[in-house]
N, CA, C and O atoms as a MOPAC input file, in Angstrom:
PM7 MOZYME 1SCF
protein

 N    134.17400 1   106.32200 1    80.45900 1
 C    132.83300 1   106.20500 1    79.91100 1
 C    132.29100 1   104.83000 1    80.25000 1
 O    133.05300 1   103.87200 1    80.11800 1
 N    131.26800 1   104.67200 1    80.60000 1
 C    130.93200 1   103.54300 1    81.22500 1
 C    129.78000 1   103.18400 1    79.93400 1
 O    129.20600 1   103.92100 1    79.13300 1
 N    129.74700 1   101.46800 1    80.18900 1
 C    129.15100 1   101.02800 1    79.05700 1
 C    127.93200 1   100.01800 1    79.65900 1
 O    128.01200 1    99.12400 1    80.50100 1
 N    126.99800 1   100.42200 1    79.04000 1
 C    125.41600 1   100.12400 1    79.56700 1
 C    125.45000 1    98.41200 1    79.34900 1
 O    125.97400 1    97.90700 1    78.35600 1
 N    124.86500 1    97.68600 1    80.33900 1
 C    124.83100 1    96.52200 1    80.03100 1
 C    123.73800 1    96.14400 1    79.05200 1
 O    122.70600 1    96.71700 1    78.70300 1
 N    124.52400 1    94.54100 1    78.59400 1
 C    123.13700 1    94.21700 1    77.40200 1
 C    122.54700 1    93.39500 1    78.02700 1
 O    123.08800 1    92.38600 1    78.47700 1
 N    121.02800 1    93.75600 1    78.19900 1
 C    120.28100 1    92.40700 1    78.78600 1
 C    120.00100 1    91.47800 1    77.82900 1
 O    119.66700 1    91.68100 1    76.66200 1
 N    120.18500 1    90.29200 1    78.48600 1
 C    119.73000 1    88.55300 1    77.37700 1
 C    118.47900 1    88.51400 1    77.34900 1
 O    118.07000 1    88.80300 1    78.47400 1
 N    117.48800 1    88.26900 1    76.52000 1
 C    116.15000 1    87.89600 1    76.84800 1
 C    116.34400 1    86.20900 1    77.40500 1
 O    117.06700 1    85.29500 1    77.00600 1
 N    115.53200 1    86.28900 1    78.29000 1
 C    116.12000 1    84.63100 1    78.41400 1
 C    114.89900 1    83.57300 1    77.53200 1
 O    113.73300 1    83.74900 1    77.17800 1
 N    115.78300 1    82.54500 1    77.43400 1
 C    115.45200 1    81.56000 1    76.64000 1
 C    114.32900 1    80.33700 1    76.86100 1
 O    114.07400 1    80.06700 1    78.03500 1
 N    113.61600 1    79.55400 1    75.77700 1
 C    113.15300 1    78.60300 1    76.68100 1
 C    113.19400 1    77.73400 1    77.30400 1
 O    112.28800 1    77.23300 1    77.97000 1
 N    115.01400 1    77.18900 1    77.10400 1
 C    115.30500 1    76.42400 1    78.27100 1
 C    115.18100 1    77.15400 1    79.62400 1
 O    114.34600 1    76.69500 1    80.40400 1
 N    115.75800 1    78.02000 1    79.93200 1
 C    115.36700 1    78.59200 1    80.94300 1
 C    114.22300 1    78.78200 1    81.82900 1
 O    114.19100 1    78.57500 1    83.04200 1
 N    113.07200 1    79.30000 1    80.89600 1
 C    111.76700 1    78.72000 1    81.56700 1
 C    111.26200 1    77.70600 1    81.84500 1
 O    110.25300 1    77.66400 1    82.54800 1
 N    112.01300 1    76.34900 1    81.21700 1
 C    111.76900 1    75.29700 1    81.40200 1
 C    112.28100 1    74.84300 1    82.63200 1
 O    111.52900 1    74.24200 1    83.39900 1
 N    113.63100 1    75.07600 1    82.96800 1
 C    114.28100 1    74.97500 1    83.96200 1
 C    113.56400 1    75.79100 1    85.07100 1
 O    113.30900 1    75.03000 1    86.00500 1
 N    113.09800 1    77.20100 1    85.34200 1
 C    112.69600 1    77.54000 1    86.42200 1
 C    111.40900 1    76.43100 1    86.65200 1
 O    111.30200 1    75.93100 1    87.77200 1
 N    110.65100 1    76.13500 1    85.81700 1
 C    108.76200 1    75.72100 1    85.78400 1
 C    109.69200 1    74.17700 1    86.57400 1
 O    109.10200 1    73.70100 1    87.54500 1
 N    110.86200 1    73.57000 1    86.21800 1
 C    110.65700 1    72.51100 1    86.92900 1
 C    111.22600 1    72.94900 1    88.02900 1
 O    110.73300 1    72.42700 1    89.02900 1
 N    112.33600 1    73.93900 1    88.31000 1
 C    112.42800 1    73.92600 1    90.13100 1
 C    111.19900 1    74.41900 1    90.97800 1
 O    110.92300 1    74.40400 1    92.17800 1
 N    110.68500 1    74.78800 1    90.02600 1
 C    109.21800 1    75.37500 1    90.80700 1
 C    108.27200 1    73.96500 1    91.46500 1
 O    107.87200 1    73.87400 1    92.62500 1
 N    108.05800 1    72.88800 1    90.29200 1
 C    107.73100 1    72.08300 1    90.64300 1
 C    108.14200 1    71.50300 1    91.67200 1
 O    107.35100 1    71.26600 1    92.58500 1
 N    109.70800 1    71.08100 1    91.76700 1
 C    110.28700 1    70.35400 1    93.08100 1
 C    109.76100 1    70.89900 1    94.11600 1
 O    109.16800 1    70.20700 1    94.94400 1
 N    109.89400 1    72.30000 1    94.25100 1
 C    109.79500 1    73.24200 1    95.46500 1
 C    108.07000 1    72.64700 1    95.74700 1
 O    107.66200 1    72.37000 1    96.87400 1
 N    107.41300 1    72.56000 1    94.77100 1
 C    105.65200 1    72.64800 1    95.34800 1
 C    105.66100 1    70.82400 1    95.87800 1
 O    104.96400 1    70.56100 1    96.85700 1
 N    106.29400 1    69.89000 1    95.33900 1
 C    106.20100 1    68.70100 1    95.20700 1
 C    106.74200 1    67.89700 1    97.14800 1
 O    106.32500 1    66.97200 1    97.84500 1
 N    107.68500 1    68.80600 1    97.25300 1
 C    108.87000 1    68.28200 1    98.13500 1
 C    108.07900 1    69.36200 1    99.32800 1
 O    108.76000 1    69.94300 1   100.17300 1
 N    106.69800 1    69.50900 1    99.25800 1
 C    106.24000 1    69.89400 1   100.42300 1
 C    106.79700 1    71.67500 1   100.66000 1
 O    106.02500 1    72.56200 1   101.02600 1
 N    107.79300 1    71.82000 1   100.45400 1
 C    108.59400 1    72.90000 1   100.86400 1
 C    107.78900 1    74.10700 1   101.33000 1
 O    108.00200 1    74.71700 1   102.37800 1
 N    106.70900 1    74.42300 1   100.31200 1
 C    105.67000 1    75.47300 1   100.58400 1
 C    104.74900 1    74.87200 1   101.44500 1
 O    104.70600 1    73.66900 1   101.70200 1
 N    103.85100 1    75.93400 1   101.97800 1
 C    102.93200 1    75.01700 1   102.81600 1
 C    101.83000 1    75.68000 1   102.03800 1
 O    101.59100 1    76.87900 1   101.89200 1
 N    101.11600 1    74.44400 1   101.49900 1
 C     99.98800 1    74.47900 1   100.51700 1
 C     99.03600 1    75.05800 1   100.92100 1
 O     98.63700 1    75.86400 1   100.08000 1
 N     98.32600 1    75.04400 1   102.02200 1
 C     96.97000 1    75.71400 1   102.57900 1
 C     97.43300 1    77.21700 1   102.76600 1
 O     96.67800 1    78.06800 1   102.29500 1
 N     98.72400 1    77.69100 1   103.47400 1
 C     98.79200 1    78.98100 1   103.43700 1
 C     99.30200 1    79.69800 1   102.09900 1
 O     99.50900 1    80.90900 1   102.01500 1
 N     99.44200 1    78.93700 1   101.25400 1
 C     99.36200 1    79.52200 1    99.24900 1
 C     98.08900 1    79.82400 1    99.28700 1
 O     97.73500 1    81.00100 1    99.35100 1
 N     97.33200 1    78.94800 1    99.25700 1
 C     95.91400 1    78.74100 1    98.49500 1
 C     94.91800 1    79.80200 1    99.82800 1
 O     93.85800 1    80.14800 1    99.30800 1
 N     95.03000 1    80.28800 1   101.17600 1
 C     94.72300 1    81.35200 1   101.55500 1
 C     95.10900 1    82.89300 1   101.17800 1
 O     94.38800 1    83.89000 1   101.20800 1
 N     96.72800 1    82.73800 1   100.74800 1
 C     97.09000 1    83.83800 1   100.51400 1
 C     96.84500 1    84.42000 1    98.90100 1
 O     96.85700 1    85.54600 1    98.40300 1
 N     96.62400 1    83.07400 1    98.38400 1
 C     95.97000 1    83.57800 1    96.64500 1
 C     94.20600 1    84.24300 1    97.26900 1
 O     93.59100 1    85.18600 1    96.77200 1
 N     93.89000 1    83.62000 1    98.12600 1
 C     92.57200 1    83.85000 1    97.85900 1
 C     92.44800 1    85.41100 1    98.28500 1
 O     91.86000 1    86.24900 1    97.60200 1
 N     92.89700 1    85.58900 1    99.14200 1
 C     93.37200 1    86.77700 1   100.02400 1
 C     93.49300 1    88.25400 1    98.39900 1
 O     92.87500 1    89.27400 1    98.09300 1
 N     94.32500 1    87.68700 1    98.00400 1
 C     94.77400 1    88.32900 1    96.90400 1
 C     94.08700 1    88.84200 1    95.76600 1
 O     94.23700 1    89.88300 1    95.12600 1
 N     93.17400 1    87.72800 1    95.63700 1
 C     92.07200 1    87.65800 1    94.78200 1
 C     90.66500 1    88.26500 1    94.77400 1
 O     89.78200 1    88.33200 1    93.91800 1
 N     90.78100 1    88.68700 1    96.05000 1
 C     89.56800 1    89.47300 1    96.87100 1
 C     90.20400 1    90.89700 1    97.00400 1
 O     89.52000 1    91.89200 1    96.76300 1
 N     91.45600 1    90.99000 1    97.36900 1
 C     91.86800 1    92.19800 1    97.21100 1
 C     91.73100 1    92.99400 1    95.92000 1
 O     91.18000 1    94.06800 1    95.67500 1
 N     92.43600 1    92.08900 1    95.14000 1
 C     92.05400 1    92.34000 1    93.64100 1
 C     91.20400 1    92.77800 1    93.16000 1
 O     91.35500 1    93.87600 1    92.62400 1
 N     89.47800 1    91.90000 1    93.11700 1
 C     88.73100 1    92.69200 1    92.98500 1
 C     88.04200 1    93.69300 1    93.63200 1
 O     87.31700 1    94.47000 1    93.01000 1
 N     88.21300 1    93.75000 1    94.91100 1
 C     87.63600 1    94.91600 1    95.71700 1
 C     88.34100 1    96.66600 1    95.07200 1
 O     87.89900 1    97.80800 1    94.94200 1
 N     89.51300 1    96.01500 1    94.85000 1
 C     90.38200 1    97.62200 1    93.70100 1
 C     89.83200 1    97.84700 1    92.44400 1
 O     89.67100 1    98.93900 1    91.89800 1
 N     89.47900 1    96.43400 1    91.90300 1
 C     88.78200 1    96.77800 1    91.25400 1
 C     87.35300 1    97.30400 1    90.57100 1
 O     87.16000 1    97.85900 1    89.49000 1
 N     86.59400 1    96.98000 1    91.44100 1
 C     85.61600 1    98.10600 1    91.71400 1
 C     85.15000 1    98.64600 1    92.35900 1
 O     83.92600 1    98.77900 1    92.38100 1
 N     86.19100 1    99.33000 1    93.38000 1
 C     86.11200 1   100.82900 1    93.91700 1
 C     86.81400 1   101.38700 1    92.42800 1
 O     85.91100 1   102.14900 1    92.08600 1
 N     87.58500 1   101.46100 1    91.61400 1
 C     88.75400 1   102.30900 1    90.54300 1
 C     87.77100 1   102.29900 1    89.54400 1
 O     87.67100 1   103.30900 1    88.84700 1
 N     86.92500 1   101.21400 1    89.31700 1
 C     86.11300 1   101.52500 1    88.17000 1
 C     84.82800 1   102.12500 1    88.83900 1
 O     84.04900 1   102.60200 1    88.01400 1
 N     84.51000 1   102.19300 1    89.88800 1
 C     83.42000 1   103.47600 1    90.82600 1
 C     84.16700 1   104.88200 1    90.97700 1
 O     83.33600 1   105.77600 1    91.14200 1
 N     85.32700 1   105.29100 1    90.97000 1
 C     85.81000 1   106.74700 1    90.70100 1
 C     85.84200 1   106.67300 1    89.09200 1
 O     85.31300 1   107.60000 1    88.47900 1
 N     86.25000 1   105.94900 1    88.60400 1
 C     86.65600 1   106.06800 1    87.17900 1
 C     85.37400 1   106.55500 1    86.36700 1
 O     85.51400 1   107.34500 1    85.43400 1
 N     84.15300 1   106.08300 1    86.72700 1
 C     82.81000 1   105.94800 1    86.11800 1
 C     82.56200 1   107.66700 1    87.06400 1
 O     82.24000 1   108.50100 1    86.21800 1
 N     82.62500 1   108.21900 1    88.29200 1
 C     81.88400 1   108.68000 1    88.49100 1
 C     82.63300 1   110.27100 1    88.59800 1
 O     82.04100 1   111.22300 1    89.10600 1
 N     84.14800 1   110.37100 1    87.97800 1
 C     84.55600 1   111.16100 1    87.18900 1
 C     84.36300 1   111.37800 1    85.78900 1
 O     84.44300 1   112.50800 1    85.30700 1
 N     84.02300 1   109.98400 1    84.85800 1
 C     83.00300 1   110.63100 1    83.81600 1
 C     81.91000 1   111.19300 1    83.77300 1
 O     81.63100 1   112.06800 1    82.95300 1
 N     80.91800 1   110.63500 1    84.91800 1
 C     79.87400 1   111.42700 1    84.68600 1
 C     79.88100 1   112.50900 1    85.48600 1
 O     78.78000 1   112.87600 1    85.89600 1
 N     81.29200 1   113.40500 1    85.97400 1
 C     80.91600 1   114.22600 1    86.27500 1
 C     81.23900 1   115.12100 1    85.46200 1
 O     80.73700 1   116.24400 1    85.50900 1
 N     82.08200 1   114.78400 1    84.63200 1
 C     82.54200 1   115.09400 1    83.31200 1
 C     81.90200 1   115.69500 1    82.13400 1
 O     82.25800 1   116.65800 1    81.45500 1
 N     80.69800 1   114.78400 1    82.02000 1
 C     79.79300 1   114.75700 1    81.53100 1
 C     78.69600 1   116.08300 1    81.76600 1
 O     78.06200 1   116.63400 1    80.86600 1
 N     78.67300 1   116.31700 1    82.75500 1
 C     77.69300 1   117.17500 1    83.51400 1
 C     78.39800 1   118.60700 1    83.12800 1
 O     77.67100 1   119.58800 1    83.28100 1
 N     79.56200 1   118.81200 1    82.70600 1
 C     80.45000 1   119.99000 1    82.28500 1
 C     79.67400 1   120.24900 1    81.22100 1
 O     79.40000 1   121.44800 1    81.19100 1
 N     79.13200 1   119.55100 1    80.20300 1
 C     78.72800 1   119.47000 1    78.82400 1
 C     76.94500 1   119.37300 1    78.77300 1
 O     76.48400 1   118.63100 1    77.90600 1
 N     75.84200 1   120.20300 1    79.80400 1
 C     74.70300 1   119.49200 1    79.87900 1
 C     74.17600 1   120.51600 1    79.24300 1
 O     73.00100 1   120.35600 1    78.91000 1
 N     74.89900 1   121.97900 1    78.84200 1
 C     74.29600 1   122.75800 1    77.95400 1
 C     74.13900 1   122.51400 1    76.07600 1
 O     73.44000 1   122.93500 1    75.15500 1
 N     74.99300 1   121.80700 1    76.24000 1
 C     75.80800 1   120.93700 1    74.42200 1
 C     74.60000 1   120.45200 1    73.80200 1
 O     74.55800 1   119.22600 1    73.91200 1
 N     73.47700 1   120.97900 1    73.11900 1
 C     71.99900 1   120.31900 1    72.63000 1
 C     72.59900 1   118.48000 1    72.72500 1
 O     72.24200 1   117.84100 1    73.71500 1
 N     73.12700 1   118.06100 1    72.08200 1
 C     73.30600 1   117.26000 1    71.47600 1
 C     73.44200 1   115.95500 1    73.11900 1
 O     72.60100 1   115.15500 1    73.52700 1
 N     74.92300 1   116.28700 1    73.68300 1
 C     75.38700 1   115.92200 1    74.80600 1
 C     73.99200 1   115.92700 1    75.86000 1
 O     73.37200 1   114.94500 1    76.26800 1
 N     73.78300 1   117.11700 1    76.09000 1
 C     72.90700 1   117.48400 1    77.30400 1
 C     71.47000 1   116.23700 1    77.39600 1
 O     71.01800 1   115.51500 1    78.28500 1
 N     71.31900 1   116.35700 1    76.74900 1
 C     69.94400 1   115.05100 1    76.49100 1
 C     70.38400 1   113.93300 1    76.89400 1
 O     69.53000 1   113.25600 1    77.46600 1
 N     71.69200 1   113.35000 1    76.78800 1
 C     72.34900 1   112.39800 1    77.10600 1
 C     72.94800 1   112.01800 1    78.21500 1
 O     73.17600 1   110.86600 1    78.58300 1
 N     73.32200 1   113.50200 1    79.00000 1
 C     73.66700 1   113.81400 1    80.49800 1
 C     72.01000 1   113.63600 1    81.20100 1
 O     71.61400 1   112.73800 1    81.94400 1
 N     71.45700 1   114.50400 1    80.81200 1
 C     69.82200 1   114.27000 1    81.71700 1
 C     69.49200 1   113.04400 1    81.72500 1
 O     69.35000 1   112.59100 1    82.86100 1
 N     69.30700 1   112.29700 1    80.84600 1
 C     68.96800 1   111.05800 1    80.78300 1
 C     69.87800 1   110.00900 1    81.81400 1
 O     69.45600 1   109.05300 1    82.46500 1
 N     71.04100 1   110.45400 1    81.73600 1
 C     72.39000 1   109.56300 1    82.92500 1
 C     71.85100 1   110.03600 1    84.49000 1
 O     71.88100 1   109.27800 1    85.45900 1
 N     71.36600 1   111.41500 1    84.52200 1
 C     71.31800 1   112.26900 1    86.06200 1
 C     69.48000 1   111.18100 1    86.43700 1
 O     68.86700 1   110.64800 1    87.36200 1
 N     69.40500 1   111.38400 1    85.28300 1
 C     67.48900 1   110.80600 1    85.84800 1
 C     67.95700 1   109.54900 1    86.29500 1
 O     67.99200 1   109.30000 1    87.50000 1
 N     68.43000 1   108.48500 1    85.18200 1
 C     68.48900 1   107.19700 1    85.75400 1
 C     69.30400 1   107.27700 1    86.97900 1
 O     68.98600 1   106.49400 1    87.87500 1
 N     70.36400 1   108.13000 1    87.20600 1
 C     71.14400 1   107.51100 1    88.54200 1
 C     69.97100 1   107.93800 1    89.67100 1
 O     69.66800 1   107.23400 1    90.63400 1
 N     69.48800 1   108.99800 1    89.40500 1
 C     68.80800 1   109.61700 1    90.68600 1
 C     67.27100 1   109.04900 1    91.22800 1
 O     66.73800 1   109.37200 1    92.29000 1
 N     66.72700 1   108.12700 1    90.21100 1
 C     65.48000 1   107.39800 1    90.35000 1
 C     66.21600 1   105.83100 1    90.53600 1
 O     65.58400 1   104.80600 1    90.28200 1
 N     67.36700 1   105.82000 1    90.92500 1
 C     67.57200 1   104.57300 1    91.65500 1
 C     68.06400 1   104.33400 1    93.08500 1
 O     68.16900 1   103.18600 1    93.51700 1

């Protein structure tokens, strides 16, 4: 029978200890600073470009969603009103 390991949460020496080898590593040149600070930016643009294309399907599966429900008195007034504004823009 095999016995599941226990993971340690690690501690805050530990984070203390990684945050300063991190430092040495950025300090002592080791990284090359301009290709960080391209590849964050890189990243950062990627980032948001996912993020709104995902919130442009996300939005335009609700309202199609929405459009399931345009007979609903209540709903439907609320769908027409979404179909007018998108379509007079």
């Amino acid at each position: 029978m095999a016995t599941a390991k226990k993971h340690n949460k690690p501690k805050v020496a530990d984070y203390e200890r990684l945050g300063k080898q991190l430092e040495t590593i950025w300090e002592s040149n080791y990284a090359n600073r301009s290709r960080l600070y391209k590849l964050s930016f890189i990243k950062g643009v990627i980032g948001g470009l996912g993020g709104v294309i995902g919130a442009t399907i996300v939005l335009g599966l609700l309202l199609w969603f929405l459009t399931l429900f345009q007979d609903v008195p209540l709903i439907g007034r609320l769908v027409d009103n979404f179909q007018n504004t998108i379509e007079s823009r």
